[in-house]
Steps between C-alpha positions, in 0.01 A plus 500: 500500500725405189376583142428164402169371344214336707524125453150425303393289758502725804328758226265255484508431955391898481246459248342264634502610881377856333263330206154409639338181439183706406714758248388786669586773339499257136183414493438750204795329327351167578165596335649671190715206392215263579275694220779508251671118558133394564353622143816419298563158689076365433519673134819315423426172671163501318648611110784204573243226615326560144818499302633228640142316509486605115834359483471147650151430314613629134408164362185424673409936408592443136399187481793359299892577495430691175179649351450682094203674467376626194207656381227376260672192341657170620887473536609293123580187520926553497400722811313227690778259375765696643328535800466095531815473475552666808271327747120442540281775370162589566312717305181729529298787394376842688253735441197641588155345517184549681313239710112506535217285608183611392532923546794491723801523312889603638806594327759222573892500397495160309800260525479204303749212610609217345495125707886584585409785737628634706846384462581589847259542813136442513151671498303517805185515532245609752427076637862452548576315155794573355471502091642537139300576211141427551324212314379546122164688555557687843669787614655626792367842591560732806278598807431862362371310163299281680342782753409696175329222332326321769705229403643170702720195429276313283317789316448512147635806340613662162841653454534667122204348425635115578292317759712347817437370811704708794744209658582690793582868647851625511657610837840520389688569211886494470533646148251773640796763513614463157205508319534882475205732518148340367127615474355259748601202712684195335303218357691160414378299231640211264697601207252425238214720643641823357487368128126354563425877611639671166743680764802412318339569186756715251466846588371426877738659810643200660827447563700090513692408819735269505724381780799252534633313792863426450625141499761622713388663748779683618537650134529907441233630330606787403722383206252307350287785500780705348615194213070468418477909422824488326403178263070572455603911531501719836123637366351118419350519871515635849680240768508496888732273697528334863666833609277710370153353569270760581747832353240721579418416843828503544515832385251648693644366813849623502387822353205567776755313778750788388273785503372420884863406592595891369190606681623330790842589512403880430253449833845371675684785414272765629457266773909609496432840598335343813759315601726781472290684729409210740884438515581897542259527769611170676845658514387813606346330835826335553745843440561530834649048492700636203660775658541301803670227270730746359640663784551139691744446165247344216647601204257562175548176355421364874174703462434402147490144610304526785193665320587331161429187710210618659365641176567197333329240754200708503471489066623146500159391754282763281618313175463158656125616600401618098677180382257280737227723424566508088540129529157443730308749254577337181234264474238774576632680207552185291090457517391844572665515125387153368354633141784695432781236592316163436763299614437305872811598733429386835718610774823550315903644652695655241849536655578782177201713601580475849837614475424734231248652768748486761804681304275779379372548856867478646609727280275744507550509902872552432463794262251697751620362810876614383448912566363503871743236556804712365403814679513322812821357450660754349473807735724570887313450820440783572308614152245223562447677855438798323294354204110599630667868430771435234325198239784261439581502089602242303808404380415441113890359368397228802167440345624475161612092528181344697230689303666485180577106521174477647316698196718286271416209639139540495524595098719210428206250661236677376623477083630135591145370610335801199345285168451853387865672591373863325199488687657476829786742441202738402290435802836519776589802276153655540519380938762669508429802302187494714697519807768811399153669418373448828852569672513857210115593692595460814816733499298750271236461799785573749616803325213640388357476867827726624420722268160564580334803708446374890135474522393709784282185658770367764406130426493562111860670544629212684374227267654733210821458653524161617514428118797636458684492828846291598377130525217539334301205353367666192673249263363224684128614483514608154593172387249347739279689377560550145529074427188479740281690262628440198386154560136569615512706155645178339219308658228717412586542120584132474103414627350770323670434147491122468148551660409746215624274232305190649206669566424737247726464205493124404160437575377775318692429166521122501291312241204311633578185316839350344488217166760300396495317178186589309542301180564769266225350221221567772566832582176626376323259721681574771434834468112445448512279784645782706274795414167261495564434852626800625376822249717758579796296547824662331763166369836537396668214314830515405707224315751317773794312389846393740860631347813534619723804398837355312666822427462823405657896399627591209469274119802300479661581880218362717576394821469129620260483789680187556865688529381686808491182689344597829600869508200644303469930529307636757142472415556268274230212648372445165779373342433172786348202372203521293213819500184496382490703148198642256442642209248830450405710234423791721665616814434264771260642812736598757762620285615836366749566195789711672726455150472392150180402295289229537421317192211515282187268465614301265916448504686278198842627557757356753379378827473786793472464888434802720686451839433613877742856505616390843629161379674657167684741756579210693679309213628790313270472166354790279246571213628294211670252700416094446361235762550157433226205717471171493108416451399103527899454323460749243732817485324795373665858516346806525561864488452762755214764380375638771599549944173456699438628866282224682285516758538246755223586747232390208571132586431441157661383249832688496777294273856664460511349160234592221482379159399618127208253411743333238766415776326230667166459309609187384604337800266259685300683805226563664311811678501644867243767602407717793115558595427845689110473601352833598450602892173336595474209237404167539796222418389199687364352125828587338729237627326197465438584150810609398635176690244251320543708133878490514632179748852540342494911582630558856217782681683694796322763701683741676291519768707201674856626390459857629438374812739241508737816434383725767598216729832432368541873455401569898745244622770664328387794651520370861787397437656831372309679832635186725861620408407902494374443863794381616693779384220741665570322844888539439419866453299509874797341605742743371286736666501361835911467453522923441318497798719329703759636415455801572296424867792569711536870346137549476441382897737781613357731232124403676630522851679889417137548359330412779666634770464814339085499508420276173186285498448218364262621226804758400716192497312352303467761215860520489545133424160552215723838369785364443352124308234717371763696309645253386234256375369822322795525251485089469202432439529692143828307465309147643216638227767493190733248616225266592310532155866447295490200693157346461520643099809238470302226645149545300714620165819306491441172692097462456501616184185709578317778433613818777161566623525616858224669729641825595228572811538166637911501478451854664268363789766210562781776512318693729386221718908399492571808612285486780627140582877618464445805729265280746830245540743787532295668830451155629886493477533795693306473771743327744671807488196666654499281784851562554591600908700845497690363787591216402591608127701775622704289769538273153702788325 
């Protein structure tokens, strides 16, 4: 036969005649890519259905084509005249209130609208009307509001103090996503309620909204943005555009829809390591095809394309499956994960994701698939006849182009679809360095078991050296192992920590009741009113005022917080928008002085701030340093005395920025204050009074918000244990690949055995020796590898306390172990019900 290449279509005749329409022999191929495409494909499809949701409704969400916010005054008149000139505007107020009829009160996030709103979209409510602002008089309140006061369309009600009738309960909100985070559910009254209330009194926390829809429609907002900061100054207020309507949903979305596609992708590549040894095993049934191949005239490339064809029909009908199962899934997902991702997707196709899914799956049957595939094509006849005694090897120079422009590939995608580039190097870095690790163990595993004395138990002997012997699979099943229980370590720590900081810590430390704006002339009543109700009760009010940082370092070469533009040091959150600030004459509770004095009782020199020591690391400050904010349009500059550490777990009051009494004294502002009640006391008198004493104070309990928390805080966590058990069935699968793989050697192995007087039971121990060994040394590996892991998750991406449970995380180790080692003899038992006969007419 000449030495020319097979045409690829009679490759493909042989294939197919060869190739069965079930994939036997694939099937564990089939299953691995439909885990990996599956998760990446729904995680994807679901993360672009939001964005591109958040993107087609950015009016409707922001409720204008451009919004300025700013806190505790009204925009000046050139502002609003500026704004006119652009298109209709609508203005409006937010802040907190509380609603009550009779003793029934609830904390409600108050927008007041003008008659212009909304300037896109409309308000629905629960009878099907859709509305703008509500009459002079009513107010539009939602069904949680309602359930809490007992309340209906038609019921009388005060909100701050101001009687109104409700006009009807909200259903849906479009503006609901960028309203930001708020101490109850939205209320929507007319503009001039707030001012009735004495909520936009000077001094009170409230903050002016208004919004502009553009006479031209089709106008960019983002230089009008950019020409308002740079003619009213980049600090007058904060501003959101069209694009940019909800910036921390957004936020949250790609950053979460990153993490799981990571998660996922790390699943698919251990699910790799099963397709290499579903593949190698496949091949190995068909050595004696190959050889026949070969010594009819096949040629390697001939080979490679036969296999490469089979291989490749059998990953392109496994990635097909996960893309119609990722697809099907993603509105289970989209509501199983409705409070975290409050946007409405439906049944959504998002070509991107899908191919994204598809080329990470693809690829990552290329790079596996690529060694089996090149030892088969690469060695003589009569070498594959002889390969149950003489393991084939693999050519590495040949390996070198698929694998490497198959691991290039999969970087390339994975940075061009990364909003956090670092990140993802850091977690394909740490993948990877997981996987040399493994690959390190399981040689060290190989040699240390030649090295060993024989045990003098014949079974134990044998399952000694089948670790290290020619063809062995101990690479396979460390890996298998190794990513198997590292993840039911992962798992475990995950539940235990976030369930130990949900559970125990917040609860525990959390205030009973939160105030916002106690008029700061009544603070001795307030404080009467407090104690005469509740004796025992211990208050805590601090001044609260809203400033934005300007600049800050060194006299005379501070640094423009406006220069940075949008690339502000790591850490640096404070230096976004406005923060709440304070002023203290003593060290605030929850705070300890790490550097520098604090100041004395009574201060008359220059103004002094004491600043978070995280934050002043962040943005490069020290002792003696200046910080410039903008309070209510005044500059005032301050120096740095003193570095605090703060507590964060008080839920207190914990501002990065405090003041010398003389810094902000002067400045219009009211009180906030945090009620702790002791165990076993009485508060049900406490509210209603406060509430009827103070109608312009906002009264929170925590009671409501922890466990509105929890919730959130558990969804995340089923999420992060949704994606972590899909990398613990990639790991079974691996398993059941290394034991594939290595049947055909292990059935004449059995058969030898067996003829020679072994039971069953002996067989048996020899299979529990040899993964008993094994999942010995891994499981301390699975122990530390599993807890780095789960650290990284509660630490760096929670932002949580580590707090694991060290006998529970055990148990679920052990009990892995036991469900590792259960899958691994289930494995193996068709080779106990191998014929002798037959097997040995097979060699």
């Amino acid at each position: 036969m000449p030495d020319t290449a097979l045409p690829w279509r009679m490759a493909w005749t042989i294939a197919r005649r060869d190739l069965s329409a079930r994939f036997k022999g694939l099937r564990l191929l089939l299953v691995c890519l439909f885990l990996g495409v599956g998760a990446i494909a729904a995680i994807g499809t679901l993360t672009g259905s939001i964005e591109s949701e958040l993107g087609s409704r950015g009016r409707e969400i922001l409720g204008g084509d451009i919004e300025l916010r700013i806190w505790q005054r009204d925009l000046s008149a050139d502002e609003l005249a500026a704004l006119a000139r652009l298109g209709k505007v609508s203005r409006g107020y937010r802040m907190q209130a509380i609603a009550s009829q009779g003793d029934a009160t609830a904390p409600v996030a108050l927008k007041a609208v003008d008659a212009g709103w909304p300037l896109y979209g409309k308000l629905e409510l629960v009878d099907g009307r859709k509305v703008g602002a509500p009459p002079p008089g009513t107010v539009w309140i939602a069904k949680g509001t309602a359930a809490r006061l007992g309340a209906a369309k038609g019921t009388r009600i005060d909100l701050g103090g101001v009687p109104v009738t409700i006009g009807g309960i909200i259903t849906d909100d479009p503006e609901q996503m960028s309203e930001g985070f708020a101490l109850g559910d939205v209320a929507i009254a007319p503009l001039d309620l707030p001012a009735r209330a004495g909520l936009t009194a000077p001094g009170a926390m409230y903050r002016s909204a208004v919004r502009v829809r553009f006479a031209d429609s089709l106008r960019d907002p983002e230089p009008v943005v950019d020409a308002l900061k740079a003619r009213f100054g980049d600090g007058a207020f904060d501003a959101r555009t069209r694009k940019a309507a909800s910036p921390s949903t957004e936020r949250f979305v790609s950053r979460m829809g990153e993490f799981l596609v990571l998660v996922g992708l790390a699943a698919l590549v251990i699910a790799g390591i099963g397709i290499g040894g579903g593949v190698s095993s496949y091949l190995e049934a068909r050595r004696t095809s190959i050889a026949t191949l070969k010594v009819l005239g096949a040629t390697s490339g001939d080979i490679a394309r036969i296999y490469l064809l089979q291989v490749g029909a059998a990953a392109l009908a496994g990635s097909l499956a996960g893309l119609a199962a990722g697809v099907l899934v993603t509105p289970m997902l989209a509501s199983a994960l409705r409070s975290l991702l409050p946007v409405d997707t439906g049944f959504t196709v998002s070509p991107a994701a899908l191919a994204t899914a598809a080329a990470y799956g693809l690829l990552v049957a290329l790079i596996f698939a690529a060694p089996p595939l090149v030892r088969a094509r690469g060695y003589p006849a009569m070498a594959l006849m002889r390969a149950g005694v003489m393991p084939l090897r693999s050519d590495r120079k040949a390996l070198a182009l698929p694998v490497g422009l198959g691991l290039a590939a999969i970087v390339v995608l994975a940075l061009a679809n990364a909003a956090q580039p670092l990140v993802t190097l850091g977690f394909l870095g740490g993948s990877a360095a997981m996987l040399g690790l493994l690959a390190l163990i399981g040689t060290g595993i190989r040699r240390l078991a030649a090295r060993l004395p024989r045990p003098r138990a014949p079974m134990l002997r044998a399952g000694l050296a089948n670790l290290h012997r020619p063809g062995a699979q101990t690479g396979a099943l460390v890996t298998a192992l190794g990513f198997g229980l590292s993840a039911f370590v992962l798992i475990a720590a995950v539940q235990t920590s976030l369930d130990a900081n949900i559970r125990r810590t917040v609860p525990d430390r959390a205030p009973d009741f939160f105030v916002l704006d106690v008029p700061k002339d009544k603070a001795a009543d307030f404080r009467k009113a407090v104690t005469q109700t509740v004796p025992g009760a211990k208050l805590n009010l601090v001044p609260n005022l809203r400033g934005r940082i300007l600049a800050y370092g060194p006299k005379g070469h501070m640094t423009k917080v406006s220069s940075l533009g949008k690339d502000l040091p790591d850490g640096a959150w404070a230096l976004k928008g406005e923060r709440g600030l304070t002023y203290s004459v003593n060290v605030p509770q929850g705070s300890t002085v790490t550097s520098g004095q604090w100041w004395p009782a009574i201060h008359r020199g220059e103004p002094l701030v004491s600043l978070d020591e995280k934050l002043a690391e962040a943005i490069g400050v020290r002792l003696g340093d200046y910080i410039t904010v903008n309070v209510l349009g005044v500059e005032k500059t301050a120096r740095i005395a003193a570095l605090r550490r703060i507590d964060w777990d008080t839920l207190g009051f914990n501002y990065v920025l405090v003041f010398s009494p003389n810094a902000l004294a002067d400045a219009p502002h009211n009180l906030a204050a945090t009620i702790e009640v002791p165990p076993g006391t009485a508060t049900t008198g406490l509210l209603p009074k406060l509430v009827r004493a103070f109608p312009s104070s906002s009264v929170i309990e925590t009671g409501s918000l922890l466990r509105d928390a929890r919730a959130l805080l558990d969804q995340m966590s089923a999420a992060i244990l949704a994606a972590a058990s899909v990398a613990v069935l990639s790991g079974l699968a691996v398993l059941l690949g290394a034991i594939a793989a290595a049947r055909a050697s292990r059935t004449y192995d059995t058969v030898i055995l067996r003829v020679l007087g072994a039971s069953r039971r002996q067989l048996l121990v020899l299979q529990m020796a040899e993964y008993g060994l094994i999942a010995a040394v891994l499981a301390v590996v699975a122990l530390a590898a599993g807890s780095v892991m789960a650290w990284a998750v509660i630490v760096k991406l929670f932002e949580f306390t580590w707090l694991p449970d060290w006998p529970r995380i055990l148990a679920v180790l052990g009990a892995g172990l036991v469900l590792i080692l259960g899958f691994a003899l289930a494995g193996s038992l068709p080779l106990l019900r191998a014929k002798p006969a037959r097997a040995l007419r097979e060699l």
